[in-house]
C-alpha positions in Angstrom: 107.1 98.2 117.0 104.2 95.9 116.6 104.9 92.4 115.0 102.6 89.3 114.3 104.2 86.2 113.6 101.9 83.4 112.1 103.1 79.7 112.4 101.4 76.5 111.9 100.3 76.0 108.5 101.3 73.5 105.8 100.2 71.0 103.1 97.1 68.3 104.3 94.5 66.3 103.0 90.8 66.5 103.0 89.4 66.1 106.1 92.7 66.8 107.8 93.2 69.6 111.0 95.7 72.2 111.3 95.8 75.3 114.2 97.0 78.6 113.2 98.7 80.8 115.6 99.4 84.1 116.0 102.0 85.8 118.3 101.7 89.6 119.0 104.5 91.8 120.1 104.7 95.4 120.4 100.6 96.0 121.2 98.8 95.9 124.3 97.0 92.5 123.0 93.5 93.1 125.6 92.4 96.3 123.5 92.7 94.4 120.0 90.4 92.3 118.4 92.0 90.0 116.5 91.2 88.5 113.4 92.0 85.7 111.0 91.8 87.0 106.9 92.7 84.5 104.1 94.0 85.1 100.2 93.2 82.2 97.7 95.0 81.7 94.6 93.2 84.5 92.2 90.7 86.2 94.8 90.8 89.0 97.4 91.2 88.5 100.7 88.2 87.5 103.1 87.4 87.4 106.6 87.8 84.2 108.2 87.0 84.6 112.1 87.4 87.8 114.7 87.9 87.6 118.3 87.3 91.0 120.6 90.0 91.6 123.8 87.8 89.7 126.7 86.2 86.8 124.3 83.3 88.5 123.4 82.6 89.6 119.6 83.7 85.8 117.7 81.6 85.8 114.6 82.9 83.7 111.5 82.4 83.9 107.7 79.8 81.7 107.2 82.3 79.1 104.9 84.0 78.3 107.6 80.9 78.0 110.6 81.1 75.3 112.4 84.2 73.9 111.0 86.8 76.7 112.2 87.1 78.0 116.3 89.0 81.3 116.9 90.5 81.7 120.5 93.1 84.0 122.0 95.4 83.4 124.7 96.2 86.5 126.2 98.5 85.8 128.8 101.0 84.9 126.1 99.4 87.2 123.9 98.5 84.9 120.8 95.3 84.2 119.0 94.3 81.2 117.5 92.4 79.5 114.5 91.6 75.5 115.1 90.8 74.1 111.7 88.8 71.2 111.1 87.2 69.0 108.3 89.3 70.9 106.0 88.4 71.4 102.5 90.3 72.0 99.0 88.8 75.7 99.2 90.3 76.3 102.3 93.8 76.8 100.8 95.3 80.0 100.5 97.5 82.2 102.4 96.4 83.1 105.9 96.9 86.1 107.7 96.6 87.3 111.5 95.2 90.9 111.9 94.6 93.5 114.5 92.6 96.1 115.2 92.3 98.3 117.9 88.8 97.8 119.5 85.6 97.1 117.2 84.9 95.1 114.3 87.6 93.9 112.5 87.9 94.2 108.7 89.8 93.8 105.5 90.2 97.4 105.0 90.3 98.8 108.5 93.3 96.3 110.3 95.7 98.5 112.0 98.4 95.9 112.0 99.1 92.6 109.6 101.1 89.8 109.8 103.3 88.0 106.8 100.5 85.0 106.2 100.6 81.4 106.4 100.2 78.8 103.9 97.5 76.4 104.1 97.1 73.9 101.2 94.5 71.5 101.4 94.7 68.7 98.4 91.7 66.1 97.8 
């Protein structure tokens, strides 16, 4: 049974940092790419930030370049989302995915986990 457990998010202020994690059970974590997806209040959800199985493959959505860094562990098989110069629409509920090798997307994640609030206030 495949489970992923996010932790780490919470209420900051503009400007603040927070780092999402993501443990994986139940999946042999090297052959997934992993991927961050968040749901604001009203709107779909969008790709944050994917990671393939050795490092390779990080891209971000472009609202989040150069303020957000994706990494993986995967000797304790988590992946990560380091979140910097946070802004107001950053908040909404973020979720861990995973896909078995390739790009990761919305709509073709093989596994989910139950999300993360992050709420940023100004």
């Amino acid at each position: 049974q495949v489970e992923l457990v996010e932790s780490g998010g919470g209420l900051v202020q503009t400007g603040d940092s927070l780092r999402l994690s993501c443990a994986a059970s139940g999946l042999t974590f090297t052959t997934y790419t992993m991927g961050w997806f968040r749901q604001g209040p009203g709107k779909e959800r969008e790709f944050v930030a994917q990671i393939g199985g050795s490092d390779t493959f990080i891209y971000y959505a472009d609202s989040v370049k150069g303020r957000f860094t994706i990494s993986r562990d995967n000797a304790k098989n988590t992946v990560y989302l380091q979140m910097n110069s946070l802004k107001p629409e950053d908040t909404a509920v973020y979720y861990c995915a995973a896909k078995r090798g390739g790009w990761i997307a919305v709509k073709n994640s093989d596994y989910w986990g139950q999300g993360t609030q992050v709420t940023v206030s100004s």
